[in-house]
C-alpha positions in Angstrom: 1.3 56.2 58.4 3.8 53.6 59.3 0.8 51.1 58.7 0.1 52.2 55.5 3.7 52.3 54.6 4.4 48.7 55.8 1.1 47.4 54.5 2.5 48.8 50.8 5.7 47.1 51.4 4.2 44.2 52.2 2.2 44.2 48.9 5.0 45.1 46.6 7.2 42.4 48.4 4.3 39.6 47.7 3.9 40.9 44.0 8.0 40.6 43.5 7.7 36.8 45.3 4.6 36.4 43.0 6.8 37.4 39.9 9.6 35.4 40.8 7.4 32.4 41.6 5.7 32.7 38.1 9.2 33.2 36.0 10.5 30.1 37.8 7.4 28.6 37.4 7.7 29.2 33.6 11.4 28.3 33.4 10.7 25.1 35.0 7.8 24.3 32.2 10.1 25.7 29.2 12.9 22.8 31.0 10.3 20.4 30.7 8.3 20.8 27.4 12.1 21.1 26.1 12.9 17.6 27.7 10.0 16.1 26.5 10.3 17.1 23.1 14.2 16.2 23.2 13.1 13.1 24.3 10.0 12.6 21.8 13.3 13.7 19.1 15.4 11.0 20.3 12.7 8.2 20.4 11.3 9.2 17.1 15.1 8.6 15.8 15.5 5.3 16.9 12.2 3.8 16.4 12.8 5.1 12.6 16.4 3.5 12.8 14.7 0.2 13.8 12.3 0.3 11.2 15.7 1.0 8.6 17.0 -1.9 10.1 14.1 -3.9 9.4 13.6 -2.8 5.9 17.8 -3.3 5.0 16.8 -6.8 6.5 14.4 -7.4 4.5 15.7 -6.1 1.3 18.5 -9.0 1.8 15.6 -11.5 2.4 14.4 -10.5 -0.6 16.5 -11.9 -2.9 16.7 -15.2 -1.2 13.2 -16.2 -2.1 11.6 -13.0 -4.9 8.9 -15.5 -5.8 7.4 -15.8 -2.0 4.1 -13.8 -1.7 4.9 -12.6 2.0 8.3 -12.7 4.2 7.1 -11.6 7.6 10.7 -10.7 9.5 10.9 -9.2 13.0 14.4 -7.8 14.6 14.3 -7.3 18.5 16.4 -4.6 19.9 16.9 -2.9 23.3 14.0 -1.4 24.4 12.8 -2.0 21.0 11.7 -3.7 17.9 11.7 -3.7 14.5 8.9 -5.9 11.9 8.4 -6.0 8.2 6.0 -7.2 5.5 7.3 -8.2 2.0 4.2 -8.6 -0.1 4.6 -9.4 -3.8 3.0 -7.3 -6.3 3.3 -9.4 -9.6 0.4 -11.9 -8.0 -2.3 -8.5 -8.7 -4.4 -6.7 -11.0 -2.6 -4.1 -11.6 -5.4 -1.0 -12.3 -2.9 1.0 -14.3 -3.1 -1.1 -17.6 -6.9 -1.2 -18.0 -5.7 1.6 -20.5 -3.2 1.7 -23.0 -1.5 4.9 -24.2 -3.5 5.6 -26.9 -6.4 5.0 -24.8 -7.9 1.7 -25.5 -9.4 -0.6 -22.9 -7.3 -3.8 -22.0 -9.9 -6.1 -23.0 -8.1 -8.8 -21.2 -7.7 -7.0 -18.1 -10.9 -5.7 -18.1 -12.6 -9.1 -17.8 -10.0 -10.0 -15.1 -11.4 -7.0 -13.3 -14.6 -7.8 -13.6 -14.3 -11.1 -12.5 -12.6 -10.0 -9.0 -14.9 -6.8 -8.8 -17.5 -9.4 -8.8 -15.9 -11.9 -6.1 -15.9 -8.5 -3.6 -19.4 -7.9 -3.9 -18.9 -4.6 -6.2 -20.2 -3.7 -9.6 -17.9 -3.4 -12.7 -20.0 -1.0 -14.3 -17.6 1.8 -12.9 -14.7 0.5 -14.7 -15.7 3.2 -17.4 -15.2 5.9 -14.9 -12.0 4.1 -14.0 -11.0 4.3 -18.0 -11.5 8.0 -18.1 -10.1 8.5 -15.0 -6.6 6.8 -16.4 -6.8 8.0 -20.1 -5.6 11.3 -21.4 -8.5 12.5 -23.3 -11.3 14.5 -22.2 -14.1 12.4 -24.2 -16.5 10.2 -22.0 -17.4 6.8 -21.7 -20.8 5.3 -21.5 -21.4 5.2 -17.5 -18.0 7.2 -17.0 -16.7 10.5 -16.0 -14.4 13.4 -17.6 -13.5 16.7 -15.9 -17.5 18.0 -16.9 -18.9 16.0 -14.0 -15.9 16.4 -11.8 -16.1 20.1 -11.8 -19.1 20.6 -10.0 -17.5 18.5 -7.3 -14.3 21.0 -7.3 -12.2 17.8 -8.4 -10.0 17.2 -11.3 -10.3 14.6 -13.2 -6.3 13.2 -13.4 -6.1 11.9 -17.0 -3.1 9.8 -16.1 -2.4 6.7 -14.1 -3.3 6.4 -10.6 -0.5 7.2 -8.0 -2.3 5.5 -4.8 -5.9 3.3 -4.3 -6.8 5.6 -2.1 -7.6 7.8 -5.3 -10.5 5.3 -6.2 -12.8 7.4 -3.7 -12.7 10.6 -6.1 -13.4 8.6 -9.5 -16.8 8.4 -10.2 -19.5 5.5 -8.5 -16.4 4.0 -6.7 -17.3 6.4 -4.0 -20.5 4.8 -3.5 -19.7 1.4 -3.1 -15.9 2.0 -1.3 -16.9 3.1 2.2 -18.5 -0.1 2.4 -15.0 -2.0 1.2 -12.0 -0.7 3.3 -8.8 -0.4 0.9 -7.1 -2.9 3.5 -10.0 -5.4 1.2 -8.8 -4.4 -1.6 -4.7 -4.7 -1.8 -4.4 -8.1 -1.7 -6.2 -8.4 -4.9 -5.2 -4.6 -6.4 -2.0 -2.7 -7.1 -0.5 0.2 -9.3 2.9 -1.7 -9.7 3.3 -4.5 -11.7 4.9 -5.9 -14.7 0.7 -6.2 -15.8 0.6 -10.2 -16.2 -0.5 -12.6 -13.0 2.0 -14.2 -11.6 0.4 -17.8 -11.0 3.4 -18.4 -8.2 1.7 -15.9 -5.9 -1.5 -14.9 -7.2 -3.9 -16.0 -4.4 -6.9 -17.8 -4.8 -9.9 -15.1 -5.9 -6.9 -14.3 -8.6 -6.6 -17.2 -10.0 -10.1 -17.9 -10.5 -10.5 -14.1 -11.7 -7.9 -15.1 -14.6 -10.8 -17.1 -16.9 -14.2 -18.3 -15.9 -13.0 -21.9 -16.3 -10.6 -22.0 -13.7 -13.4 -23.1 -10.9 -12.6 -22.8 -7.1 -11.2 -26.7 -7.4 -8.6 -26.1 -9.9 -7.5 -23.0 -8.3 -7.0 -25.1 -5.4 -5.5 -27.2 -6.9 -2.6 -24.8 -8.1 -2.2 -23.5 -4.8 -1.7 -26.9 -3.4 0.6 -27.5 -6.4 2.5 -24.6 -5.1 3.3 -25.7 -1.5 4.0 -29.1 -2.3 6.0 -29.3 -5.6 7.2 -25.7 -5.4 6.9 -22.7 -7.9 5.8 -22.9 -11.5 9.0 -22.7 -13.6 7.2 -21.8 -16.7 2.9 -21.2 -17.2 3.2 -24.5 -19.6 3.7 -26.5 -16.5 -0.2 -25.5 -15.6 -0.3 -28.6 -18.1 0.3 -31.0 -14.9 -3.0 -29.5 -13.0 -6.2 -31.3 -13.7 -8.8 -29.3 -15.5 -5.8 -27.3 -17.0 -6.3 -28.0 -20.5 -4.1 -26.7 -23.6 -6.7 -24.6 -24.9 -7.5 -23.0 -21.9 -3.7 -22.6 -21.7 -3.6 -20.5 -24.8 -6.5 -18.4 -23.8 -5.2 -17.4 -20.1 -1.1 -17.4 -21.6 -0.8 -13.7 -22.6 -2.0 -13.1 -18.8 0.1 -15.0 -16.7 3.7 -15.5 -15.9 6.2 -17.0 -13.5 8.3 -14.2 -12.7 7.7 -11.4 -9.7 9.8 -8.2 -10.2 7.8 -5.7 -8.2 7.5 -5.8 -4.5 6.3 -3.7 -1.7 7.4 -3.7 2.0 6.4 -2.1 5.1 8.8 -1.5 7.8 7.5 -0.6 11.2 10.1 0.6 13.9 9.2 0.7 17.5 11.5 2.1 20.3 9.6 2.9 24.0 5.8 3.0 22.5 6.9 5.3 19.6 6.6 4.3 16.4 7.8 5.5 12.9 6.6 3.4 9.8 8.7 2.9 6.3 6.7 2.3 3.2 8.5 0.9 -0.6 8.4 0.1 -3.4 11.1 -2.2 -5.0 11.8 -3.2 -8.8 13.9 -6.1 -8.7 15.3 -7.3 -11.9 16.8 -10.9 -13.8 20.3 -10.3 -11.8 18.7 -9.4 -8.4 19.1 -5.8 -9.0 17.1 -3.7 -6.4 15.6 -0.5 -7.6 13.5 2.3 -5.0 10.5 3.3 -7.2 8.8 4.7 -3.9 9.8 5.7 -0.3 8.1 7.2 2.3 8.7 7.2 5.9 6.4 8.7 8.7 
């Protein structure tokens, strides 16, 4: 009996130990997994303060130069970093005034599209679908799309202006040619914020060419060069001084262009001990420098 009685002991005393072992052993990974998320917590918030202080950085650049077509700015910090972009918007197509509010197709800006759809290797035909995809009716263009063809497809067609690119993969034969063009391809030509004319100060080249069939690959190098060396454009009639800029061809691109930039879009990247938190804008700045938050997001 006393064998069985100290072999019983022996099991309940390895069970308690066993019990103790496990709730220390779960105390322990609670501490931890609490640690680790306090510290994930704290990193997070100052890799997202970096990228603030980036972005307040730039913002102040900003007004020193609102013509440049990128400000690159970079801020080092203890155990840390912050970087920006700056890119200017104005030197786009901007896809949101292909229609007008009653519906009609910018003829203008339709060729423009065309003309830089073309230079990437894609097919204008979809611009329809694009047209129905922005206009407020329900009626369908030849080789576009309303909400009849959407539906089967359990999408909605949005009738209203597109909010991001990224929306281009649910209109209508853009979803056949786009996995082949990465939207990285696309925004340096494309944007949704703009004042709508080209703004020959930072359009870049494929732009400029895009603008009217007579503006060759030479003259559009020729504005660019004009650019770096003499400085900005302080009014299109100064195109006048490039050769193959003639006055007629002046008059035909002039309700396209400007010289102004008042939209701008930066990216602010914070990094604090291989975390990272990202800071995405957009910025309306006016005649008297006045900066205006259309967009934030930060992740």
């Amino acid at each position: 009996m006393k064998i069985k009685e100290q072999g019983a002991v022996l099991i309940f005393t390895i069970l308690i130990l066993s019990g103790l072992s496990f709730l220390i052993w779960r105390q322990i990974s609670l501490n931890t997994i609490s640690q680790l998320r306090a510290s994930f917590s704290y990193h997070k918030l100052q890799s997202l303060y970096y990228a603030k202080a980036s972005l307040n950085d730039s913002l102040k650049r900003l007004k020193t130069d609102p013509n440049s077509c990128f400000i690159k700015n970079t801020i080092n910090f203890l155990n840390g970093s912050g970087y920006s972009l700056i890119e200017n918007e104005d030197g786009k197509i901007n896809l949101n005034f292909l229609v007008n509010s009653e519906g009609v197709i910018n003829y203008h800006l339709e060729q423009l599209l065309k003309n830089i759809f073309t230079s990437l290797h894609l097919s204008p035909v979809f611009l329809n679908s694009l047209a129905d995809w922005i206009d407020e009716d329900n009626i369908s263009r030849k080789n576009g799309a309303e909400q009849v063809y959407y539906s089967s497809k359990n999408i909605r067609c949005k009738n209203s202006q597109l909010d991001s690119l990224g929306e281009l993969f649910l209109i209508k034969d853009y979803s056949q040619q786009l996995p082949k063009l990465e939207i990285k391809t696309l925004t340096p030509y494309l944007t949704l914020h703009s004042q709508g004319k080209i703004n020959i100060n930072t359009a870049p080249l494929l732009i400029l060419q895009a603008i009217s069939p007579k503006i060759s690959t030479k003259i559009a190098e020729r504005i660019i060069k004009h650019r770096r060396t003499n400085g900005y454009f302080l009014q299109v009639e100064d195109l006048l001084v490039i050769p193959g800029i003639e006055p007629s061809l002046l008059s035909q691109i002039k309700p396209l262009i400007t010289t102004e930039s008042n939209y701008f879009s930066i990216c602010a990247t914070g990094t604090y001990k291989k975390t990272e938190s990202l800071i995405q804008v957009i910025i309306h700045l006016d005649r008297d420098l006045n900066q205006k938050i259309l967009y934030y997001s930060e992740t």
